[in-house]
N, C-alpha and C positions, 0 to 999 in steps of 0.2 A: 408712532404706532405701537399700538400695547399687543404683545401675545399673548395666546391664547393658550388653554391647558396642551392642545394639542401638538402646536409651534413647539410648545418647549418640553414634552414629552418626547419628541420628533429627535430634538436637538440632543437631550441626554443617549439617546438609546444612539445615536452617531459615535459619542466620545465613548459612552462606557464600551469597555473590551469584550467581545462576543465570547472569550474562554475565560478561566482563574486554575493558577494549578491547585491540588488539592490530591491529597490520598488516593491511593486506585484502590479497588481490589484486584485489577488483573497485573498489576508487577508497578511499587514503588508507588508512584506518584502518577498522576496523569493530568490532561487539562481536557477541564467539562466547560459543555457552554451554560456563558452568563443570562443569554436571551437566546431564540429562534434563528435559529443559521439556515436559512434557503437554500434549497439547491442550487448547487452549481456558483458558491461562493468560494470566493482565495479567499481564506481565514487565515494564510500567514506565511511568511516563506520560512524555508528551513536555511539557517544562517549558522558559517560556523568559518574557522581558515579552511581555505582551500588545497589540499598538499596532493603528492602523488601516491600512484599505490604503496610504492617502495616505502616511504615516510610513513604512510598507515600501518603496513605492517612492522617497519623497527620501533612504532612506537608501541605496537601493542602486543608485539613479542614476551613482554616478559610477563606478559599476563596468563592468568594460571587457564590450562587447558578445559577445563569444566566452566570459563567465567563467559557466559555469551554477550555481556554487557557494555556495547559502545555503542558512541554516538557519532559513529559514521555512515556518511551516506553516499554510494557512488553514483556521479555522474555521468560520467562517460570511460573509456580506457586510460584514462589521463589524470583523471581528477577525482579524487575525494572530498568531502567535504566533514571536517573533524567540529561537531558543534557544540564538542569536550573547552574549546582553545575559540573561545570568540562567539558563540554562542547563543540562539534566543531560549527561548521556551518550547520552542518547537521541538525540541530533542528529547520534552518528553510527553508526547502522541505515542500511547502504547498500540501495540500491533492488535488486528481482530483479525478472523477469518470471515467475517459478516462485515466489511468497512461499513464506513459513514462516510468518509475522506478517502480520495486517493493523491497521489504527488503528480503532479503536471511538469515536466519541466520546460520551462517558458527562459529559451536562448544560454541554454547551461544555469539556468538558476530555478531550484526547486520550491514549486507552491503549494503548499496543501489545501486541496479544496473538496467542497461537500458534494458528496456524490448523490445525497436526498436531504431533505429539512430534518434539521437536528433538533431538536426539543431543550430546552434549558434543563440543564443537570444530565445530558447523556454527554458520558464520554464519546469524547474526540478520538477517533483511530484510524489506521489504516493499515493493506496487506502488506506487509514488512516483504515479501516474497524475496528472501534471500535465497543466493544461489548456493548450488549443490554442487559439489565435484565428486568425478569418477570414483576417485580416492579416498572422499569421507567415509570416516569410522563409521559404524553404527550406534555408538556413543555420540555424535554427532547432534541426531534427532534428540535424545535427551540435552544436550547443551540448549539447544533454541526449541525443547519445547512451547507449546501456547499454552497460556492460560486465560484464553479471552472467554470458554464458557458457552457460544452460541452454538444453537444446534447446527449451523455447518461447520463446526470446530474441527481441521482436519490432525491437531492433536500437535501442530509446530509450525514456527515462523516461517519455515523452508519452503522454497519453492514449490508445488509439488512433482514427485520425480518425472522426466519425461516419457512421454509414452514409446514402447519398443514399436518398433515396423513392424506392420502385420506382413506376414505370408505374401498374402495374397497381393498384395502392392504393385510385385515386380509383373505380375499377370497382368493388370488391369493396366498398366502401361503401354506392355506388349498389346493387347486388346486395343487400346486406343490408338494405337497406330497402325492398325491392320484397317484393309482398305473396309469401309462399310457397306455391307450389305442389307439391299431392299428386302423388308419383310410384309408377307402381304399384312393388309388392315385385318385387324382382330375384330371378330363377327360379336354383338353386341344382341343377348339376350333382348327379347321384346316383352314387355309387361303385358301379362293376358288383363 
């Protein structure tokens, strides 16, 4: 049986890589896709040693306070994933505040997949949503500035910060547990 242009067009567009890394303009390097990435595709898992938190931070202790730049990614309370020490490509999917990808984690193991169809040549990204502590400087926000550029750019990698409890909260509890009362039916304007 002889193929057809279509069979064997079919058959390339399988093996060649749906990204390539290449230059970013939003930080270093990034990977764009090669062809059309559908929605709701694993385009790749994030691969790297697995260590604990403790191990993450003595390894990255001695790194200068202004450097926001690793390739860690937590899993759970237990496990990081260092993709510095083992490694794919995946570690460099630069951050957006507009994704195209988010990480799924599928049984402790992270996949990044397309959250809408990607076009060939738009970078790959996703919301990095690092967390915040009580404690962070405000030199902090300049360390993991964003530079991904979209107009919902909220101006850094960081989570954003939690929202305070409103006032009114502890009312509207109290209120919801107070017995309910019948109110007559609201009388309903008639159209002349």
């Amino acid at each position: 049986m002889t193929k057809t242009k279509t069979q064997t067009k079919s058959k390339a567009t399988k093996t060649t890589p749906a990204y390539r890394l290449r230059r970013s303009r939003v930080h270093g390097s990034g990977l764009f896709a090669t062809r059309v990435i559908p929605n709701g595709v694993q385009v790749i898992e994030y691969v790297g040693e697995r260590i604990s938190h403790a191990e993450a931070d003595r390894r990255h202790a001695d790194k200068a306070d202004d450097d926001g730049h690793t390739f860690l990614f937590t899993i759970d309370a237990k496990i990081v994933i260092d993709a510095g020490v083992g490694g794919n490509i995946s570690r460099f999917i630069n951050h957006s505040c507009d994704p195209n990808c988010e990480v799924v984690l599928d049984d402790g193991r992270p996949f990044v997949e397309s959250i809408r169809a990607i076009a060939p040549g738009e970078e790959l990204a996703y919301d990095y949503n690092l967390t915040r502590s009580d404690d962070d400087s405000p030199e902090v926000a300049k360390v993991f500035a964003c530079r991904c550029g979209t107009a919902k750019c909220r101006g850094t990698m960081l989570a954003p910060p939690k929202k305070p409890k409103r006032k009114g909260s502890a009312r509207k509890k109290a209120a919801a547990k107070a017995p309910a009362t019948k109110k007559a039916p609201a009388r309903r304007k008639r159209a002349a």
